[in-house]
N, C-alpha and C positions, 0 to 999 in steps of 0.2 A: 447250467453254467455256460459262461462265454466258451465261443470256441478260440481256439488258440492255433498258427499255423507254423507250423516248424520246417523248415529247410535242411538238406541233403549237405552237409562240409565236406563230402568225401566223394561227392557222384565223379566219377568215370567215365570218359565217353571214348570205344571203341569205329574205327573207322579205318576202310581201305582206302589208297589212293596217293598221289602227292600231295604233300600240305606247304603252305607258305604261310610262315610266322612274321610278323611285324615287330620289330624289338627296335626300341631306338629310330622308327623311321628309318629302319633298313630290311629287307625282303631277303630272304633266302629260302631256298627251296629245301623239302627236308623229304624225299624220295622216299618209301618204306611201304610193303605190305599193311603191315597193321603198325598203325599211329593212336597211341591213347594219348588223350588230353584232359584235366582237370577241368570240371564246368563250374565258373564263378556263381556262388552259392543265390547271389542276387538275382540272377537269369530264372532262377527257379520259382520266384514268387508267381508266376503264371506259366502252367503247361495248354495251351490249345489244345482243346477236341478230345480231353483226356477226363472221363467221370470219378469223382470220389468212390474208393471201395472201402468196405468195411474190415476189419483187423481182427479175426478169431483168433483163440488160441486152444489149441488140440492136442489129442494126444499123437507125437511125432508128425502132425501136420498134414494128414492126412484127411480130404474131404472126407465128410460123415454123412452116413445113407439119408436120403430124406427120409422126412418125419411121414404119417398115414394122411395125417392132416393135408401136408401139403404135395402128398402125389394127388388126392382127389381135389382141392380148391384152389389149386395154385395156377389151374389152365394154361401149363403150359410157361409159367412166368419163373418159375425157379427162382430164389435168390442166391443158390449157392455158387453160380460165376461170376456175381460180381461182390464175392466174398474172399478175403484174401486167406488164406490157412497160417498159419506158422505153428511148430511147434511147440506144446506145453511148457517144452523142458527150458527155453528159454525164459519161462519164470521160477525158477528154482531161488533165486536170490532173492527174489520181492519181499519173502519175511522177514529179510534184515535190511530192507531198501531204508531209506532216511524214510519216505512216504510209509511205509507201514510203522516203523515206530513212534512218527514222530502224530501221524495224524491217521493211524489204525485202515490205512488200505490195503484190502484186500481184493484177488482178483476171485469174480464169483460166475465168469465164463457168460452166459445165455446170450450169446449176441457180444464177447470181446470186452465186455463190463467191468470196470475196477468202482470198489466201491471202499466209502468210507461214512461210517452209521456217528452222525452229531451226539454227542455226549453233553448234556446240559449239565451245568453247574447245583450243589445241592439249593441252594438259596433260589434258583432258579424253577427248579421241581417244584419248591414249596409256592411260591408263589402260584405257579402255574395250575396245583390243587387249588390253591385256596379262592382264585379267581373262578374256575371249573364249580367250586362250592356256591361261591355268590349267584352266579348264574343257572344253580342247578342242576348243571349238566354232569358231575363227578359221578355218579355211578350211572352214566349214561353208557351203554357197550353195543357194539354192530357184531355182527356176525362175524368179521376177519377177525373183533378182536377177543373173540369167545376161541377161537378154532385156531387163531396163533400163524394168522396167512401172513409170511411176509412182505411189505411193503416199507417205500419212502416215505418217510415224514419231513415237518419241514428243520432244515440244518443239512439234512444229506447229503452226500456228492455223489455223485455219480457219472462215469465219463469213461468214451471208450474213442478209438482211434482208428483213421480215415485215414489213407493213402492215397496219393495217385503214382502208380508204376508204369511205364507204357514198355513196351520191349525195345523198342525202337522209337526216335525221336528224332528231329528235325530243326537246326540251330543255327540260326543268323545273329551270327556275333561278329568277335574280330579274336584270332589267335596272336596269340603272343606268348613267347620263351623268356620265363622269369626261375632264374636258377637251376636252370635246367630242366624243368620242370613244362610241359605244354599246357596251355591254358588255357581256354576259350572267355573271352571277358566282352564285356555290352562295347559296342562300335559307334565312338563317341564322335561326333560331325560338328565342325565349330562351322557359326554361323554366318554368313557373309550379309555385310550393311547392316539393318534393325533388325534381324533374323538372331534367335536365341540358339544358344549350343544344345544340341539334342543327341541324344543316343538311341541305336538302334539295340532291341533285347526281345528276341523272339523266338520263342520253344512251342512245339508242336509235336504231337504225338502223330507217329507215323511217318511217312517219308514224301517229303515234297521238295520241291524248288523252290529258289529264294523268289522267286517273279508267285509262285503261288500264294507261299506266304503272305509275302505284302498285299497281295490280293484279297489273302483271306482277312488279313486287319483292317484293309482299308473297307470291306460290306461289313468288320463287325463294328467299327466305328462309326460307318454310318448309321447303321439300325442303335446303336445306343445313342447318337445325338439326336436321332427321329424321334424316339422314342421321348427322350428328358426335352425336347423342343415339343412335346405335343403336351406332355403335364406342367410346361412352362405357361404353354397358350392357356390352358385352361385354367391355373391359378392368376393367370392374367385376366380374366373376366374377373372374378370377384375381387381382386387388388384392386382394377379399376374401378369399381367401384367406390371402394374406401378413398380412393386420391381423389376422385369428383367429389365428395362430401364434404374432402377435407378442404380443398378450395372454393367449396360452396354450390355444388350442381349436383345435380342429383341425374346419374349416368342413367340409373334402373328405370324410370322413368321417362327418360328421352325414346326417337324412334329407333329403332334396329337398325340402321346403318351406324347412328353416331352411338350406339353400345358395340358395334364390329369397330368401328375407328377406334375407341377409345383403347380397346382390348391392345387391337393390335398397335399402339403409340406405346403403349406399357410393353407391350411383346419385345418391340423391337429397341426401346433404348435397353432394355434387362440383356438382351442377346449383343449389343454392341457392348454393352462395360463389362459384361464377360469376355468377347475377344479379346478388348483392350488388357484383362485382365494376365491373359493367358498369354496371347501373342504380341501383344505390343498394338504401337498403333501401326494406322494400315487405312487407306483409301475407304475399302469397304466397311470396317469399323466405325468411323464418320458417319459413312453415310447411312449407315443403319441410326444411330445416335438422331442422325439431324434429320432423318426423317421419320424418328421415332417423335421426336420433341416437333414438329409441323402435325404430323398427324394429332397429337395431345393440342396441340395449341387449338385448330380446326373442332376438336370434340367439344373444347371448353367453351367456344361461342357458338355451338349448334345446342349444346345440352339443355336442362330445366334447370333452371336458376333453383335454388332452394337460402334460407334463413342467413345470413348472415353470423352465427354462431360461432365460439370458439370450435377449432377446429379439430383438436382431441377430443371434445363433445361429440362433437358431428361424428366423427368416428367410431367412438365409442356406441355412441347411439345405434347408430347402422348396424353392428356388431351384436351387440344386443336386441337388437328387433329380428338378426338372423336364429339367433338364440333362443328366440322364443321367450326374453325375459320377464318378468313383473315389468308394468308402465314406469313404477315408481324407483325401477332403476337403471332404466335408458336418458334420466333425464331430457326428455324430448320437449319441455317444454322453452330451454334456450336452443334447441334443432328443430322450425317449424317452415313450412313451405311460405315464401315471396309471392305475393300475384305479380304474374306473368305481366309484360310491356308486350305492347301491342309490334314493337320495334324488334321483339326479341326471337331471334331465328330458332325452332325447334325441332327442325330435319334440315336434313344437308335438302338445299336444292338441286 
């Protein structure tokens, strides 16, 4: 089943030192040893540098000896630290939870597991015999089910629960005194000119500085738009493709510079109407754009002319010839190559 992510309404954040709350666009200092604050449930959707743990349930919570299994094959790799314990006793209720009566879950432990076994309807069974008859297979049996091993079948649920706790953590927000109450809430920046209101919301496990932090999101932002700009580039060569067909040129055929131009004319108007998307417009937005669409213009008079076709044909065809389709359903025979003019540029010079 999907996973599902559930946030903290109650997290606490303890802290020595002077604090200045923001209320009203007014600052006052609030002096104290120890300052607890309320952390806005929002801030939570992302902890940095902080791994998923898994959610046991024991008895009184207490780590349990490893298995024989896994002192010999485990070399060394244990999973029982990055396993959270809690005690058993906090499932004393679950037999009259809504979830067990309403939909027969049970907690069945090996790894933190609640399970709930699908109950088919009778009209359901019968069918399911009778089809099993048709096909033969009704007194078909395996070995699990001579011997009664249990297992999932299909309907089952089954689902268990993941944490992230760090001891300590590391929070660029903005404090503010709402009913008396300390708060730590996202640190909202309104924009100056074409510039959009933006808010800062940054959790980190362990202890850093706000000059780190931003450090640290500004190399993970880069390696995630390196990363989504390099499988952009390369659905960019086969796009490009498809747009030559569809205007009538046949890119895969032309030389290797005008299939590098073409890619990259798709690259770049695709990365400019995403900024535009996101940031607004902007100098460099432009000029990605309008030298996204020069580059395309240049590929389309360097390329291999191809048929004159409807151009959802031509597409379609391309598509299917990558497909490996039947002849008889590329329709290629309204997609067939133009002889070449003797006028007709086929590499960039």
């Amino acid at each position: 089943m999907p996973s599902t992510t559930f946030v903290g309404n109650d997290v606490t954040l303890k802290f020595d030192g002077d604090v200045t709350t923001d209320n009203n666009d007014k600052s006052n200092s609030n002096p104290s040893t120890t300052v607890s604050a309320k952390l806005d449930p929002t801030m939570l959707s992302r902890v940095r540098n902080q791994p998923w743990r898994n959610v046991d349930f024991v008895p009184q919570g207490k780590t349990p000896p490893p298995s024989l299994f896994s002192r010999f094959f485990s070399l060394g790799l244990s999973s029982s630290h990055r396993t959270r314990y809690e005690p058993l006793q906090l499932l004393r209720d679950t037999p009259i939870s809504p979830a067990a009566i309403e939909d027969n879950f049970v907690y069945v432990g090996q790894g933190g597991y609640f399970f709930s076994p699908y109950e088919s309807s009778t009209a359901s069974k019968l069918f399911n015999y009778f089809a099993q008859y048709l096909e033969g297979s009704l007194f078909d049996y395996q070995l699990g089910d001579l011997v009664g091993l249990a297992s999932c079948t299909a309907g089952d649920i089954r689902f268990y629960y993941s944490v992230k706790d760090p001891n300590e953590i590391s929070v660029l927000g903005q404090v503010r005194e709402v009913d008396g109450v300390m708060q730590i809430t996202p640190r909202v920046l309104q924009g100056v000119g074409n510039e959009r209101d933006s808010s800062i919301v940054l959790v980190h496990s362990g202890k850093h500085s706000a000059q780190d932090m931003l450090l640290a999101e500004d190399s993970d932002s880069r390696i995630q738009a390196t990363i989504i700009r390099a499988f952009l580039f390369v659905w960019s060569i086969a796009a490009s493709r498809l747009v030559g067909v569809a205007f009538g040129r046949e890119i895969g055929d032309s030389s290797l510079p005008v299939q590098i131009e073409a890619a990259v004319a798709l690259f770049a108007v695709l990365v400019g109407w995403l900024w535009l998307s996101l940031w607004g417009a902007s100098i460099h937005t432009y000029g990605f754009i309008v030298s996204g669409l020069y580059l395309g213009y240049l590929s389309y008079n360097s390329s291999v002319k191809k048929g004159s076709g409807r151009w959802y044909i031509a597409v379609w065809s391309k598509i299917a010839q990558w497909a490996n389709l039947a002849p008889e359903l590329r329709q290629e025979d309204s997609y067939v190559a133009s002889p070449k003019r003797n006028d007709e540029r086929t590499k960039v010079s």
